[in-house]
C-alpha positions as CSV (number, residue, x, y, z in Angstrom):
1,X,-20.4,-4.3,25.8
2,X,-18.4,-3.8,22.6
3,X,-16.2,-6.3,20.9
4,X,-12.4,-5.3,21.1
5,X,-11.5,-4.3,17.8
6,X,-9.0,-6.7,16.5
7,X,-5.6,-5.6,14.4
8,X,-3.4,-8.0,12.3
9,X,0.0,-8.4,12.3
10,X,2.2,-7.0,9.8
11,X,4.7,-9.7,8.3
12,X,8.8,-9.6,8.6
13,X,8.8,-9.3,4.8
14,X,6.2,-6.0,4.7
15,X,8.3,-4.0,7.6
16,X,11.1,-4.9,6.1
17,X,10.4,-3.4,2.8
18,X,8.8,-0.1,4.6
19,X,11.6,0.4,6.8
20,X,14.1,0.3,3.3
21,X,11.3,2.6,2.2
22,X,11.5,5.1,4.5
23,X,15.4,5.3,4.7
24,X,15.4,5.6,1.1
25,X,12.8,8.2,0.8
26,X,14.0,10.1,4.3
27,X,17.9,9.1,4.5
28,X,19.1,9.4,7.9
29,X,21.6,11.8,9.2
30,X,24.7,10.9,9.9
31,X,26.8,12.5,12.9
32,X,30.0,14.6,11.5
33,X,29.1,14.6,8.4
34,X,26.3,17.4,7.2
35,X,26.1,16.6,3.7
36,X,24.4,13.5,4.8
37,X,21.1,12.9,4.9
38,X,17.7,14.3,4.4
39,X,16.1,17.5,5.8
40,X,12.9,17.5,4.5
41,X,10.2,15.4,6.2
42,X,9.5,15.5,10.1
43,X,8.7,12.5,12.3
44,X,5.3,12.6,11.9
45,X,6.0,12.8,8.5
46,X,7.8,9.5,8.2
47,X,5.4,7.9,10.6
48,X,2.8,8.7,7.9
49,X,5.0,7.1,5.1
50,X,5.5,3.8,7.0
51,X,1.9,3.5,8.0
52,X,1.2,4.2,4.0
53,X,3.5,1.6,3.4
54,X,2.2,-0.9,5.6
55,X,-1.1,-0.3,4.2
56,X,-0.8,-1.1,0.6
57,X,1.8,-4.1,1.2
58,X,5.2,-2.9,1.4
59,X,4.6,-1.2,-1.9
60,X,4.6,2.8,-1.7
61,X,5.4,5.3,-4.6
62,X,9.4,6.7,-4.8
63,X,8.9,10.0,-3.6
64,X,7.5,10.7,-0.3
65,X,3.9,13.0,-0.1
66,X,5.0,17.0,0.0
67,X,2.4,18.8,2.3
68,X,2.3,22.8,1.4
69,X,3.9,24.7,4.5
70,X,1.4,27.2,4.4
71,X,-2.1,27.4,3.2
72,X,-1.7,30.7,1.3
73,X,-3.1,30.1,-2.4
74,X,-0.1,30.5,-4.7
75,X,-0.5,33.4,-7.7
C-alpha cells in the first residue's frame, strides 16, 4: 500500500500576501459601478496566479501571465 502523500501548510503571512496579489493584479468588480475592476483574467486564471504565488513564497511578478486566446500564429 502507498504512503499518503503529505502537503504543508501555507503560512498567514504567505496567503496574505497572494490574496493582496491577486486583488492587485485582478481587481474585483464592484456592483453599480462598471468602471471598476478588472476584465481580463477568468477564475481559473486567478486560481493559477495564487497557486503561483503560493509556490514561490508570497513573491510573484506585477503583472499576471497573458495566455494567447487562440493558437493561430500571428504574421
Amino acid at each position: 500500500m502507498a504512503a499518503p502523500a503529505t502537503a504543508s501548510a501555507i503560512t498567514a503571512e504567505v496567503a496574505r500576501a497572494c490574496d493582496a496579489a491577486v486583488a492587485k493584479a485582478y481587481p474585483p468588480r464592484q456592483i453599480g459601478n462598471p468602471a471598476a475592476g478588472s476584465t481580463k483574467g477568468t477564475a481559473k486564471d486567478q486560481r493559477a496566479y495564487y497557486q503561483k504565488c503560493v509556490a514561490n513564497d508570497g513573491k510573484v511578478d506585477d503583472a499576471p501571465a497573458e495566455a494567447p486566446k487562440d493558437s493561430k500564429p500571428s504574421k
